[in-house]
C-alpha positions as CSV (number, residue, x, y, z in Angstrom):
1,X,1.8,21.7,-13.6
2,X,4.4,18.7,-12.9
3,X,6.4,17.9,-16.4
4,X,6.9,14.1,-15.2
5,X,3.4,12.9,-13.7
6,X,4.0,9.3,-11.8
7,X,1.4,7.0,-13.7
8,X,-1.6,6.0,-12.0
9,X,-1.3,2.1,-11.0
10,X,-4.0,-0.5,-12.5
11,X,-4.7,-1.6,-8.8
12,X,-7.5,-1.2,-7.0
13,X,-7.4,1.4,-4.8
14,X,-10.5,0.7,-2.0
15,X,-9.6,-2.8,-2.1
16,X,-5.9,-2.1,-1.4
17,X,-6.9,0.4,1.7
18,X,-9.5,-2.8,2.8
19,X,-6.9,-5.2,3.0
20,X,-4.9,-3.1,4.8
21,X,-7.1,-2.2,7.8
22,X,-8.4,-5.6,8.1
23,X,-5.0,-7.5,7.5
24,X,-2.2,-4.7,7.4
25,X,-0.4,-6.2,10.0
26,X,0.2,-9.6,7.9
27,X,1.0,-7.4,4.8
28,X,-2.0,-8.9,2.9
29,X,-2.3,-5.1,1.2
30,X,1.8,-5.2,0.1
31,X,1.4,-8.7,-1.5
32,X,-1.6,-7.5,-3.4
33,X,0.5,-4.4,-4.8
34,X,3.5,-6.7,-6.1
35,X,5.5,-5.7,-2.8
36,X,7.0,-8.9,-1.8
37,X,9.6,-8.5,0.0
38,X,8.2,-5.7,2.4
39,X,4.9,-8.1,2.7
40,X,7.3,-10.3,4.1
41,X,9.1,-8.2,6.7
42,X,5.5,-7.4,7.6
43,X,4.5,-10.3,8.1
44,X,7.0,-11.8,10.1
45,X,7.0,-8.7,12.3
46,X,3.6,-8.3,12.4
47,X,2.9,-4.8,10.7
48,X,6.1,-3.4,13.2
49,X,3.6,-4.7,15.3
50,X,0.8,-2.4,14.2
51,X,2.5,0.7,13.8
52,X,4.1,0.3,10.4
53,X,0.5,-1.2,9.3
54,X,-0.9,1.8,10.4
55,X,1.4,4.0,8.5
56,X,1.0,2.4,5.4
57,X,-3.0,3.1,5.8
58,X,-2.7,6.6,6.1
59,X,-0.4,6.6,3.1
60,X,-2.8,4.9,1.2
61,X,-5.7,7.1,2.4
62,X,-3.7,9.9,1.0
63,X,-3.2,8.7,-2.4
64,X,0.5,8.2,-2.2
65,X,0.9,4.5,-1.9
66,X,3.0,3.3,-4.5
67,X,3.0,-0.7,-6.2
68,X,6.0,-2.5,-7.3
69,X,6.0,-0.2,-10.1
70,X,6.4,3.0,-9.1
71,X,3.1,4.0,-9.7
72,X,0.7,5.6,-7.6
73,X,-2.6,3.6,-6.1
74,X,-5.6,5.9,-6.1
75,X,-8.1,5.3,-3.6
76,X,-10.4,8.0,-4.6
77,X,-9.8,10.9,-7.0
C-alpha cells in the first residue's frame, strides 16, 4: 500500500475529460484545473497542434491528470 497517497482533486473529473476532447486544443480543460500558464501555451499553439491535446486526454482517461495542486482528477473510480 503507498504510505503518501496524492489527494484526490475536488474537480470534476467527466467534465474535465469533456472539455478536453471538445476544446483541448484551446486548453479550455487546463484553465478549468487552475493550469494557467500551460492553458496558455496551449492556446496559442493550438493543443501542439492537436497532439499535445490529445495527450493530455489520454492522461486524463487514465486517472493521472493532475490540477494546480498536485492532486489527482478522477474521471471514474
Amino acid at each position: 500500500m503507498d504510505k503518501n497517497p496524492i489527494p484526490q482533486s475536488e474537480l470534476n473529473g467527466p467534465l474535465l475529460a469533456l472539455l478536453c476532447l471538445f476544446f483541448g486544443v484551446f486548453g479550455a480543460h487546463r484553465f478549468y484545473a487552475g493550469k494557467k500558464n500551460t492553458a496558455i501555451a496551449m492556446l496559442c499553439t493550438l493543443g501542439g497542434v492537436g497532439v499535445w491535446a490529445l495527450v493530455d486526454l489520454l492522461i486524463i482517461l487514465a486517472n493521472e491528470f493532475r490540477d494546480s495542486q498536485g492532486n489527482k482528477v478522477h474521471v471514474w473510480d
